[in-house]
N, C-alpha and C positions, 0 to 999 in steps of 0.2 A: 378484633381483626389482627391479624399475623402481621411481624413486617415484612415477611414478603409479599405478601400481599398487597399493604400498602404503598411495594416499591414498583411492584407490575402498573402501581396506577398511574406512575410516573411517565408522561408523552410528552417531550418540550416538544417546542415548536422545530417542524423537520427545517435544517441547512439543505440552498436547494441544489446541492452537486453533492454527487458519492463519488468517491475515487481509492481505489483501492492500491497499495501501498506495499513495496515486497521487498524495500534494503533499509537503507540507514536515516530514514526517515520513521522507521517504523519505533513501538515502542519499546524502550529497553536497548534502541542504538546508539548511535553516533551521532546525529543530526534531528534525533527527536524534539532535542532540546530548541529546534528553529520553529516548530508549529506551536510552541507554547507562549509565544510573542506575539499578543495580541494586538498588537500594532499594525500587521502586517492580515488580520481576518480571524472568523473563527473558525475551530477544527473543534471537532467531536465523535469521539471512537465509538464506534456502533459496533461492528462484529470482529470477528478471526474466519478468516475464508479461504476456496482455494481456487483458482481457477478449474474452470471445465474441463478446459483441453489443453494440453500436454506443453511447454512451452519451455526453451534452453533460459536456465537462469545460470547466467556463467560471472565469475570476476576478474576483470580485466586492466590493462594500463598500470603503469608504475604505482599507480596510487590506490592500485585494488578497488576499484569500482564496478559494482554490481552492476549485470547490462539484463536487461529481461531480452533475448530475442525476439523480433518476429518471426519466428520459424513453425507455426503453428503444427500439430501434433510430431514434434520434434522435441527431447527433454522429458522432462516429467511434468504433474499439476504441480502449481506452485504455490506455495501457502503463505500467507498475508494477512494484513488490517483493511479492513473498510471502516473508510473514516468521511463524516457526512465535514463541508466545508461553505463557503457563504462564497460571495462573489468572489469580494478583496484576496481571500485567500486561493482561490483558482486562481487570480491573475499571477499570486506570487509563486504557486506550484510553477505555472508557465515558465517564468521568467528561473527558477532555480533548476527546474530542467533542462534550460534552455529549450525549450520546445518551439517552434521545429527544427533547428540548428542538428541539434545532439540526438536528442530523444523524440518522440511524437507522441503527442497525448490522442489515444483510441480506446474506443469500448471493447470492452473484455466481459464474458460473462464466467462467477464466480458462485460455488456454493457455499454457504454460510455453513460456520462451523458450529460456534458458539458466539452468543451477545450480550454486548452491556452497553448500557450508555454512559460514557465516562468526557466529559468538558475539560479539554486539554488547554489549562489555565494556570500551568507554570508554577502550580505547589505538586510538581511530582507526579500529577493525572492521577491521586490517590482519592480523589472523590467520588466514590459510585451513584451512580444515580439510578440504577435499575439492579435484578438479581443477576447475576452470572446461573448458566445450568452448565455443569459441566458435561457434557455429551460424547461418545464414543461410539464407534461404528466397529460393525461385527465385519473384520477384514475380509473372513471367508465368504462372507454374504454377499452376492453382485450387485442385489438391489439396494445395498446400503442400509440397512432398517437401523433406526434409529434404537438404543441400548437406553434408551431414557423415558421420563413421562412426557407427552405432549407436548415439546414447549414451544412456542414462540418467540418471532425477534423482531425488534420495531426497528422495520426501515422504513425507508423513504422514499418518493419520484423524484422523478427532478421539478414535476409541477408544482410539487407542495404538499400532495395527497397521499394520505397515510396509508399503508399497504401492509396486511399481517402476513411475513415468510416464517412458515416455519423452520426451523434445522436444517439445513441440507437441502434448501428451496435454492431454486435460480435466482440470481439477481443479476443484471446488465450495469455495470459500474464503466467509471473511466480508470485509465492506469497510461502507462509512460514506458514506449516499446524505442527498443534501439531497433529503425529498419534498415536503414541503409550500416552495415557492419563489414569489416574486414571478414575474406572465407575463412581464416583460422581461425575466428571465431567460433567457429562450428563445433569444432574439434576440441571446442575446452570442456573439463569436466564441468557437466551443470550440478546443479542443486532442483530439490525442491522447497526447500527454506533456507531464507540466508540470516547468514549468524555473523558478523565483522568477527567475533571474539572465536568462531567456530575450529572444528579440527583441518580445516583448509589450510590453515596456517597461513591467511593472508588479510591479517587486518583491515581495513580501512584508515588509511591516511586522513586523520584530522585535523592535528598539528599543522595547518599551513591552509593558505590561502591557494587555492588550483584556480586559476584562471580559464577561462572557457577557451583559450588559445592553447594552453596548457593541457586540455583536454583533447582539441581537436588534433594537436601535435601526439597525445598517442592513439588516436583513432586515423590515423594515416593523412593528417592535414585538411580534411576538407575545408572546402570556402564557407565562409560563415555568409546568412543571409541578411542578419538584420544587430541592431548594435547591441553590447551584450550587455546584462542587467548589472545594477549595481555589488559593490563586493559583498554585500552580506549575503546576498545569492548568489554566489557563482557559487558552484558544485564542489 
């Protein structure tokens, strides 16, 4: 038997929340290095996705922070990680997004790019657990046809129950929308991927602790609702 083969055989047990992930949490940024502390739950990278419908991903505030709008087909799709995560770690997404203060955590439906199953466990998330297919879509083509063989991606419900998408299948995740926004907002250049190191030329401030008061002070002051999480999460 081949080891891909062997590696297709690979099903852990599904984490029962999907959420899907589009700035400096993601892999390869700024604050990755927070979901590989397992102290805090587990996270586990399952696909590269993109959103459905059209949405402003802009960067904004002195400290260049990435805001997903809710301006629904406004912007472009937006392209991202879905990452399966366990209770404890939904509570800490909560709390480092300040949800509902700053951001609001809502479902968003997402197509699946490409998948692996990779246990974000703090030696670098260089352990694969499944095969990667690397996949490409014929741009001029509407219906998308998939440029690859058959492949499938092992996700998840939130029940528990194992569901096979293939490539380019719909999946219903959660994700973290700024709704209440300043209107200039509007008018900033969006993305459809974001990149901290990208040619925007507006990194992400990591260097320092940003206070969620710190936050709201560039989001035009709003009144905070409930008391804010500890500092290893604030934003």
């Amino acid at each position: 038997m081949s080891a891909s083969m062997e590696h297709r055989k690979f099903n852990p047990e599904p984490l029962p929340y999907r959420i899907f992930l589009y700035g400096t949490l993601k892999r390869a940024q700024t604050n990755h290095f927070r979901l590989q502390n397992k102290e805090f739950g587990r996270v586990r990278f399952v696909a590269t996705a993109r959103t459905k419908e059209a949405f402003p991903l802009v960067i904004f505030t002195r400290w260049n922070i990435p805001f997903l709008l809710h301006s629904p087909g406004k912007g472009q799709q937006v392209y991202g990680e879905i990452f399966e995560v366990d209770e404890r770690r939904m509570k800490w997404m909560d709390d480092f997004e300040d949800h509902p203060d700053i951001y609001c955590r809502d479902k968003v439906t997402c197509e699946t790019v490409s998948s692996d199953v990779i246990e974000c466990s703090g030696r670098n998330d260089d352990v694969r657990q499944s095969v990667v297919s690397d996949v490409r879509y014929d741009d001029a083509d509407d219906s998308r046809k998939l440029q690859s063989d058959d492949v499938t991606a092992d996700l998840f419900t939130d029940d528990g129950d194992v569901d096979r998408y293939k490539i380019g299948q719909e999946v219903e995740v959660w994700t973290y929308f700024l709704k209440d926004f300043l209107p200039e907002m509007s008018e900033l250049e969006s993305y459809s991927s974001y990149d901290s190191n990208g040619d925007h030329n507006k990194p992400y401030c990591l260097e320092r602790f940003i206070s969620v008061e710190d936050t709201y002070e560039g989001l035009a002051g709003r009144k905070r609702t409930r008391e804010p999480p500890s500092k290893d999460n604030d934003l």
